[in-house]
Residue frames relative to the residue before (quaternion, step in Angstrom):
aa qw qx qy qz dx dy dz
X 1.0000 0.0000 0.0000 0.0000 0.00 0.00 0.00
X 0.2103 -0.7989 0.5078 0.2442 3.30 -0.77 1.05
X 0.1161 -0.8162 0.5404 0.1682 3.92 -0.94 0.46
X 0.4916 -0.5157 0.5812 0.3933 3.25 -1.54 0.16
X 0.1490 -0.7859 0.5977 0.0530 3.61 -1.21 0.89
X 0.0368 0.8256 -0.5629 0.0127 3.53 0.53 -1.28
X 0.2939 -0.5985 0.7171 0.2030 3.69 -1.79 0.40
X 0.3126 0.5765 -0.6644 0.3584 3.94 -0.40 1.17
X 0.5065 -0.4849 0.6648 0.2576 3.22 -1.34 1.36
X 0.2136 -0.6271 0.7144 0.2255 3.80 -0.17 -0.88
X 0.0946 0.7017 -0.6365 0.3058 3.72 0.39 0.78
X 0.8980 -0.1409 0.0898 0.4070 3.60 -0.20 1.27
X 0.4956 0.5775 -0.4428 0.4742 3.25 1.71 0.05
X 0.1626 -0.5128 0.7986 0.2699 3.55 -1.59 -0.12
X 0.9225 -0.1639 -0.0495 0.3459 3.62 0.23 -0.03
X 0.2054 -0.7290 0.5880 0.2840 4.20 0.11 0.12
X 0.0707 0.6907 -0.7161 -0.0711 3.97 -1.56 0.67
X 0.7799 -0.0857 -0.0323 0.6192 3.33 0.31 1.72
X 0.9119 -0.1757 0.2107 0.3051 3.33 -0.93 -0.76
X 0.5967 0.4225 -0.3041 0.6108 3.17 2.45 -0.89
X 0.3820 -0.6980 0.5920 0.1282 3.15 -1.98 0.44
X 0.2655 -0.8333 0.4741 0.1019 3.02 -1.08 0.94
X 0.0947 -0.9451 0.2575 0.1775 3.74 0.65 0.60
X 0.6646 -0.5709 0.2622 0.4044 3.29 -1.13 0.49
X 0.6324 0.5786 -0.3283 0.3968 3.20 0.91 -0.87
X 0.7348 0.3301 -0.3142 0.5024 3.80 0.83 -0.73
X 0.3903 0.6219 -0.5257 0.4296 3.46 1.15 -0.39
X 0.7283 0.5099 -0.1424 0.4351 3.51 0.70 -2.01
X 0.5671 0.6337 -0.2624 0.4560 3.62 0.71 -0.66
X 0.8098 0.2681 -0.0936 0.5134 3.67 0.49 -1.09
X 0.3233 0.6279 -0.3942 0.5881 3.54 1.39 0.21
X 0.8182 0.2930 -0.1927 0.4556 2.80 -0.27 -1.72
X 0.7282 0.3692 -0.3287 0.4747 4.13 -0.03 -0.82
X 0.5912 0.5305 -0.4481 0.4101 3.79 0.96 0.44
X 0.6905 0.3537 -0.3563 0.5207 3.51 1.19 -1.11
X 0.6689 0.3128 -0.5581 0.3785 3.68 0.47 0.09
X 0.6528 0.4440 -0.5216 0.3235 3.50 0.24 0.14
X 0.6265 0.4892 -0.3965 0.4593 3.45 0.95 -0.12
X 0.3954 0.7262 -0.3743 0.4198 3.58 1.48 0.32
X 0.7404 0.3206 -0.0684 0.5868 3.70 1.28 -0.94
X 0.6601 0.3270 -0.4161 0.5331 3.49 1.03 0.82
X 0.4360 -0.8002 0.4101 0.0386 3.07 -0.87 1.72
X 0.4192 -0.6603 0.4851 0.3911 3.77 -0.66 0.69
X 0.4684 -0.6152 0.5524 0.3115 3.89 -0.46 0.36
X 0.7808 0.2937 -0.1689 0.5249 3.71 -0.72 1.28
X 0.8123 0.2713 -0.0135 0.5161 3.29 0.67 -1.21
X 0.5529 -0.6777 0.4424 0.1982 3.99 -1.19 0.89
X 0.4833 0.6235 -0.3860 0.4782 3.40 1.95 0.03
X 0.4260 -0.6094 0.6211 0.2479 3.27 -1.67 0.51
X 0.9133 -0.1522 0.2709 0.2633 3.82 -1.38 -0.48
X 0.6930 0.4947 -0.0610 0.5209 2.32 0.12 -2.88
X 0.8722 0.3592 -0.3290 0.0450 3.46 0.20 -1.05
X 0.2977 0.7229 -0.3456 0.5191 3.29 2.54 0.44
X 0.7960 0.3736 -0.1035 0.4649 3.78 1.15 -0.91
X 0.4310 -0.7133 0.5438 -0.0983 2.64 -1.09 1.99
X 0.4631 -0.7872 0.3257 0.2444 3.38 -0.22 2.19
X 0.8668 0.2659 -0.2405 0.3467 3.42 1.08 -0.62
X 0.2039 0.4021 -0.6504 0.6113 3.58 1.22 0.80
X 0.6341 0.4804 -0.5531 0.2476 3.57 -0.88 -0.40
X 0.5851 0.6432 -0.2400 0.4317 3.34 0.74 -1.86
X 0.8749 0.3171 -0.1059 0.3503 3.14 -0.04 -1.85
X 0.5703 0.5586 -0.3424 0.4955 3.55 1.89 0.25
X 0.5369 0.6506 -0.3137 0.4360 3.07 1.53 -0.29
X 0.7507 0.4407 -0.1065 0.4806 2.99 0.74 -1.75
X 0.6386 0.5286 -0.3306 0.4511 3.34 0.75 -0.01
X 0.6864 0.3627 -0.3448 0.5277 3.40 1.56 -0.59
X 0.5787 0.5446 -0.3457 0.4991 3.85 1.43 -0.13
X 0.3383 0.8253 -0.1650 0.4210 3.10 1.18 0.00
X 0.7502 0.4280 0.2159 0.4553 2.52 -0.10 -2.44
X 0.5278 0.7245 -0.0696 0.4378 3.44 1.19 -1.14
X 0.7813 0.3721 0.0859 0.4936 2.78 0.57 -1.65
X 0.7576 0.2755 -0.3708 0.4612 3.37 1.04 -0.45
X 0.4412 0.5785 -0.4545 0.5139 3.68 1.45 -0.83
X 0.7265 0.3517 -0.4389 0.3947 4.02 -0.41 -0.82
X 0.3338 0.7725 -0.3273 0.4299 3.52 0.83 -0.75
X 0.7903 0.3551 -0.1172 0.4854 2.96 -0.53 -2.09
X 0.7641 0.4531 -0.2638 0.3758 3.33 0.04 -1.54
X 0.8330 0.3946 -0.3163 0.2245 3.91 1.05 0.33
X 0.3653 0.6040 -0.3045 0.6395 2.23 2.24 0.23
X 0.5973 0.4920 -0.3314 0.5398 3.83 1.11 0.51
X 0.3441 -0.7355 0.4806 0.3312 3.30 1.32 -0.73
X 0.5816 0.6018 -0.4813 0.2607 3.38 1.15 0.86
X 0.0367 0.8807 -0.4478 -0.1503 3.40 -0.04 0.63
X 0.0917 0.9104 -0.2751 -0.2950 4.01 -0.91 -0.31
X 0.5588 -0.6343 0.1774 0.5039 3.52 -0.32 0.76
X 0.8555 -0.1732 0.3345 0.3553 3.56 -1.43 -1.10
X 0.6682 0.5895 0.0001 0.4538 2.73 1.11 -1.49
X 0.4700 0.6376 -0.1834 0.5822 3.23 1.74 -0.88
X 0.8415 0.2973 -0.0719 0.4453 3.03 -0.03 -1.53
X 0.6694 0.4334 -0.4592 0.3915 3.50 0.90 -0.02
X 0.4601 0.6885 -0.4010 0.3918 3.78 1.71 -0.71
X 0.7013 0.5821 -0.2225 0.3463 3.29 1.25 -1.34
X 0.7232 0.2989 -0.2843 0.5539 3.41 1.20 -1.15
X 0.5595 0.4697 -0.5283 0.4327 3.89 0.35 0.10
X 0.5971 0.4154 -0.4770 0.4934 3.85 0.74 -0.60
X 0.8063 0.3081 -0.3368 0.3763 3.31 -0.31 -1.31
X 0.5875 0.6279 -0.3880 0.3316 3.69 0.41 0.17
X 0.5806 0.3831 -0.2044 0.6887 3.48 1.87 -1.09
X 0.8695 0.1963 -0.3460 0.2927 3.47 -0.17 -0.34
X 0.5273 0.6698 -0.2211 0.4738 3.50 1.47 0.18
X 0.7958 0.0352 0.1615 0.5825 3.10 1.27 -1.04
X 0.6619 -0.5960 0.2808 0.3577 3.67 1.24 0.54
X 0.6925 -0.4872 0.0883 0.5247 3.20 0.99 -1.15
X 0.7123 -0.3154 0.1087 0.6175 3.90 -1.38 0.51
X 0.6922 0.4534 -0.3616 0.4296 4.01 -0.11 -1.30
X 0.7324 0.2578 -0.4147 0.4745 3.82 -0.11 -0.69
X 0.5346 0.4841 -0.5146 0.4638 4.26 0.59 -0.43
X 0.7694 0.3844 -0.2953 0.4160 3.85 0.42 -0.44
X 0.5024 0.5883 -0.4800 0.4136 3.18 1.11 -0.71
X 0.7614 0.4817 -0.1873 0.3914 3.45 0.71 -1.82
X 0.7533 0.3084 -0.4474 0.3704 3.48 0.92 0.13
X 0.4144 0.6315 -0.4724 0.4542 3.50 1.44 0.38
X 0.7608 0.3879 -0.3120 0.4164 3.47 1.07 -0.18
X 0.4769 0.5502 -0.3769 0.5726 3.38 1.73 0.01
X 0.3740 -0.6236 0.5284 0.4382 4.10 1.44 -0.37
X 0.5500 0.4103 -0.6380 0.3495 3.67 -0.13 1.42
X 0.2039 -0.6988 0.6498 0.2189 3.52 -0.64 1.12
X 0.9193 -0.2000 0.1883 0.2817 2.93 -2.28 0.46
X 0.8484 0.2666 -0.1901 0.4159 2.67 -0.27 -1.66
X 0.6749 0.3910 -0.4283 0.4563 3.97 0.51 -0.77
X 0.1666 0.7537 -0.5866 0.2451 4.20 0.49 0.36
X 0.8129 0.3148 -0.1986 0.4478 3.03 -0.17 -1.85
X 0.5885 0.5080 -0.4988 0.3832 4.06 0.60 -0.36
X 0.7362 0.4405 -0.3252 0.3979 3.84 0.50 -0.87
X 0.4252 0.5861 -0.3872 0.5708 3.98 1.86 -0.34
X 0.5558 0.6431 -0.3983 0.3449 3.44 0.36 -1.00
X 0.7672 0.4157 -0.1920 0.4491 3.73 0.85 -1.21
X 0.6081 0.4768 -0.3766 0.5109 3.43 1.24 -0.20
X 0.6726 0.5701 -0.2879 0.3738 3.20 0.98 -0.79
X 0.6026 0.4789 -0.1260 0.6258 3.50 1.46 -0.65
X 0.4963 0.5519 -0.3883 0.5461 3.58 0.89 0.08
X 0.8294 0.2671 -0.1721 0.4595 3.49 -0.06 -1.53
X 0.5814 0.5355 -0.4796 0.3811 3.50 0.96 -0.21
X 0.6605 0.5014 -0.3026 0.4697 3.52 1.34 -0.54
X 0.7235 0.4806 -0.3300 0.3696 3.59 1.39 -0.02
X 0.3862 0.5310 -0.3972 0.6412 2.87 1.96 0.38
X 0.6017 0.4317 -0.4084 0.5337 3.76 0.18 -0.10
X 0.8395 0.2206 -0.1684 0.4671 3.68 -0.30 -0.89
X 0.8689 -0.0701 0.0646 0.4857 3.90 0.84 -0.24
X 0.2130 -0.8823 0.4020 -0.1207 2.78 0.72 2.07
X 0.7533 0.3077 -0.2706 0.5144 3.59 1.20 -0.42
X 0.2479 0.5723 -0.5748 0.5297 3.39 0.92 1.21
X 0.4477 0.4269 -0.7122 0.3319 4.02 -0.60 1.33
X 0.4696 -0.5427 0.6049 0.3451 3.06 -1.88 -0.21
X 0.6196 -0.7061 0.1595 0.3033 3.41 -1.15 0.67
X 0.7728 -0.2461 0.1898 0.5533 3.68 -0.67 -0.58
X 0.7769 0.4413 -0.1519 0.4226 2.69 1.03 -1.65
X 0.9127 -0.0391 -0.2980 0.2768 3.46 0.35 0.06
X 0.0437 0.7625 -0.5031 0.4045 2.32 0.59 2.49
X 0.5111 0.5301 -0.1808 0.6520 3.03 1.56 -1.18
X 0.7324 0.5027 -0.3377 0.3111 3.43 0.13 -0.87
X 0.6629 0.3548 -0.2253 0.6196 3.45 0.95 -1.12
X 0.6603 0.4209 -0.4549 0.4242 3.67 0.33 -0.04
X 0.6287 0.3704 -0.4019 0.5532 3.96 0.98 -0.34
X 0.7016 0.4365 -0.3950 0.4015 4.00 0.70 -0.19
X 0.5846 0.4367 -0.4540 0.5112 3.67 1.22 0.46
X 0.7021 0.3812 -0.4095 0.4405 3.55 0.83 -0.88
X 0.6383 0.3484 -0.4771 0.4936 4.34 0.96 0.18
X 0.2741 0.7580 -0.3919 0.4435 3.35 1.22 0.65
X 0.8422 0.0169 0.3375 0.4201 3.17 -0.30 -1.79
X 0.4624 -0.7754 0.2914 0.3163 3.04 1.37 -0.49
X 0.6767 -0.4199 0.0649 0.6013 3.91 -0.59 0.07
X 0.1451 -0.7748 0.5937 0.1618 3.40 -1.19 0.57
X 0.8426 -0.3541 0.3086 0.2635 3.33 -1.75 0.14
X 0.5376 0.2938 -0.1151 0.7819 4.09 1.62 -0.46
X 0.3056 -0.5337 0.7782 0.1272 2.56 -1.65 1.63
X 0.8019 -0.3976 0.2643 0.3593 3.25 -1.85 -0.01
X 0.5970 0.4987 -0.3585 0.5161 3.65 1.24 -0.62
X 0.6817 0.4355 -0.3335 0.4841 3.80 0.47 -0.56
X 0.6076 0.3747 -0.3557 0.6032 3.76 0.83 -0.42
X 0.6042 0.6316 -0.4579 0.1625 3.80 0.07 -0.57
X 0.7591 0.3843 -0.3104 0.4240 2.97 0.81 -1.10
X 0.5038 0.6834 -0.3681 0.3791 3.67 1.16 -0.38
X 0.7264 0.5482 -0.2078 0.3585 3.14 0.67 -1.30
X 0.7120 0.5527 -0.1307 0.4130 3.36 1.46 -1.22
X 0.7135 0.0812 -0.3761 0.5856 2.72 1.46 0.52
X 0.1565 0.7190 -0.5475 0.3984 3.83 0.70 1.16
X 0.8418 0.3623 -0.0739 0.3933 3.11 0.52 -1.94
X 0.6415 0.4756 -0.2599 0.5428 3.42 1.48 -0.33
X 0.3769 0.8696 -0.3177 -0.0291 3.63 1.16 -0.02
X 0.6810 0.5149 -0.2022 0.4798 3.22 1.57 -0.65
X 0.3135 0.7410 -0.2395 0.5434 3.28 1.72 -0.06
X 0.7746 0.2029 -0.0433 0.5975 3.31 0.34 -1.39
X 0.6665 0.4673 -0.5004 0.2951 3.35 0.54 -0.15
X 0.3258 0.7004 -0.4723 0.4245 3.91 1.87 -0.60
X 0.7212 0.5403 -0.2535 0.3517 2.92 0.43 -1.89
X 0.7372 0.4575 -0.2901 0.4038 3.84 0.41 -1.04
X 0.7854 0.5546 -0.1679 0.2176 3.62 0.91 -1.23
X 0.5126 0.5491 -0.3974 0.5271 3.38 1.68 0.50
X 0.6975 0.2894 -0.4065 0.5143 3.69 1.48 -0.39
X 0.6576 0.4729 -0.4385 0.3893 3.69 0.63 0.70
X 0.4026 0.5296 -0.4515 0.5947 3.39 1.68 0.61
X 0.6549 0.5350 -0.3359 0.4148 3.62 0.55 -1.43
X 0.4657 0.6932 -0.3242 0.4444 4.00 1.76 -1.40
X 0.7526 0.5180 -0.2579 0.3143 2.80 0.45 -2.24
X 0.5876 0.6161 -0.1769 0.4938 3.72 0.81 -1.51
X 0.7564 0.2888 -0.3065 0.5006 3.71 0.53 -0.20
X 0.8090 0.2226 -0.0354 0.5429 3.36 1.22 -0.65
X 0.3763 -0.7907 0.4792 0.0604 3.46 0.75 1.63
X 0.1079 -0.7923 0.5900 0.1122 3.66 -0.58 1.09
X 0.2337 -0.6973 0.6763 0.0414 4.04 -0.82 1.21
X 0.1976 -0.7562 0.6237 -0.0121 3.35 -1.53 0.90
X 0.3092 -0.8532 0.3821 0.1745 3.31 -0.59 0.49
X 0.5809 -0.6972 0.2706 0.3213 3.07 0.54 1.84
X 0.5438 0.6496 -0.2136 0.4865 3.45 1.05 -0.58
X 0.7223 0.4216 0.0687 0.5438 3.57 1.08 -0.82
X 0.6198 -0.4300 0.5101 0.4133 3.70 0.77 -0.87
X 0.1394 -0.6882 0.6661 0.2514 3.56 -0.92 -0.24
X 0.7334 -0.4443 0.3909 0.3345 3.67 -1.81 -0.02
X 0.1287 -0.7698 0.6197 0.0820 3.57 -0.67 0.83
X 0.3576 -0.7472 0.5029 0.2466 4.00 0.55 1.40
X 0.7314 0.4518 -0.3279 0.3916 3.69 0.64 -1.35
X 0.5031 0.5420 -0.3483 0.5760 4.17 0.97 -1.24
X 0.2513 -0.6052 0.7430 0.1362 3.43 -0.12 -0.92
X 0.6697 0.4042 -0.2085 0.5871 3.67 1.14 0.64
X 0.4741 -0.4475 0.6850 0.3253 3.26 -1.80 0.41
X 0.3356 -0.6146 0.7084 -0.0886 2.97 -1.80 1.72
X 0.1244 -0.6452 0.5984 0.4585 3.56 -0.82 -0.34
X 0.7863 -0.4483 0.3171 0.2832 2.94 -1.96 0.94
X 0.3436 -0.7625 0.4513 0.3113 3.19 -1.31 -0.06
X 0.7075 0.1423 -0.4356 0.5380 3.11 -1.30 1.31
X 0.3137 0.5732 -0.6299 0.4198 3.29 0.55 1.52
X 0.7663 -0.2486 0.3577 0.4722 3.79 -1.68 -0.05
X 0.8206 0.1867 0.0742 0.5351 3.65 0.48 -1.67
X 0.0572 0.7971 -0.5818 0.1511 3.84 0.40 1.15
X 0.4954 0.5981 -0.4892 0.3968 3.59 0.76 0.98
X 0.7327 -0.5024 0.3384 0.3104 3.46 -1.46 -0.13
X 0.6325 -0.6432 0.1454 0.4063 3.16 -0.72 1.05
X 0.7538 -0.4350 0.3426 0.3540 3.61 -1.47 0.14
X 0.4455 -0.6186 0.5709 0.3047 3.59 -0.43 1.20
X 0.2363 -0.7279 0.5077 0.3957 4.04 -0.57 0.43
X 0.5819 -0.5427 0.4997 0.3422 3.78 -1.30 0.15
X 0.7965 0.1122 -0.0249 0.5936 3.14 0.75 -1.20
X 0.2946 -0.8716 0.2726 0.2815 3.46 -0.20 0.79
X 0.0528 0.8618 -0.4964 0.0899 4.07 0.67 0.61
X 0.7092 0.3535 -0.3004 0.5308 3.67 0.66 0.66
X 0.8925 0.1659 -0.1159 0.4030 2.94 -1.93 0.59
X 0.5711 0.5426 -0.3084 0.5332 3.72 1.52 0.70
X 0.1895 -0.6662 0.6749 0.2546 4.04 -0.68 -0.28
């Protein structure tokens, strides 16, 4: 197994990628506003809530892996010169929310039950959103086609019914949805090459870097020396 090691003290870090820090306190922050939001989503069938399916540290080490992750994809993408605004990123989380998940409220609902409150959402989108902009940079003809573009866009709207994106506003989204692992092949040798310029450190405290996973692992001879948390909701390493 390859890991991230690095020479940070971690002084307040949950994790260093290169030169940026990741700190404990926001590390600790979103944790903590995830298991209470996953407090107020009910298990269907059952008198239990979320929080109580979710295990504080898988949580952590799902976090930090998407802050992480984050950090190196934005990175990358400026040292490309790719940059995007607000506006961007909100196109991104209203698409992938409707066509992923039906609509914005159930896409949140489900990550309040994966233990991402509200308001941190749009940070963990952020990395998908920066992802596919970089697979449009390195392998623009990586989409799916017209045709079953249309297709998956008429099998959500007999789905759920009419949604918020006509077909032209969903189109381009979709075309690369459906192609996502594709493009991610395509992305993950220049976020190794990333990785290699910018050495990723864990705070032993947390887990350390598993180079293959792409993810924080916990450590070994810790409580949970196994591979990393399968994500609930998937918001990483995808476009």
């Amino acid at each position: 197994m390859l890991v991230g090691t690095g020479c940070t003290t971690h002084a307040g870090a949950a994790a260093q990628v290169g030169s940026q820090t990741i700190g404990t306190s926001q590390l600790r922050g979103i944790v903590d506003r995830g298991l209470k939001a996953a407090q107020t989503v009910p298990i269907p069938q059952t008198s239990q809530s979320a929080s109580q399916s979710l295990n504080r540290g898988e949580l952590q080490r799902r976090t930090l892996t998407t802050l992480v992750q984050l950090e190196l994809i934005s990175g990358e993408a400026k040292r490309l010169g790719i940059s995007l605004t607000g506006q961007d990123i909100a196109s991104y989380y209203q698409a992938y929310a409707i066509l992923q998940f039906g609509s914005v409220k159930a896409f949140e609902q489900r990550a309040a039950a994966a233990g991402f409150a509200q308001q941190d959402v749009a940070t963990i989108v952020r990395s998908g959103a920066f992802e596919s902009a970089l697979g449009d940079k390195i392998s623009p003809g990586v989409l799916a086609s017209d045709a079953d573009t249309r297709a998956q866009y008429d099998s959500i709207v007999d789905q759920i019914g009419k949604i918020p994106l006509s077909y032209r506003q969903a189109k381009p989204y979709l075309a690369r949805f459906l192609v996502a692992d594709k493009r991610a092949t395509k992305v993950r040798p220049l976020l190794a090459q990333a990785e290699s310029r910018d050495p990723i450190s864990i705070n032993p405290r947390f887990g350390t870097w598993d180079t293959k996973q792409f993810a924080v692992v916990a450590a070994e001879g810790s409580i949970a020396s196994k591979p990393a948390p399968t994500p609930i909701l998937d918001l990483t390493t995808r476009s």
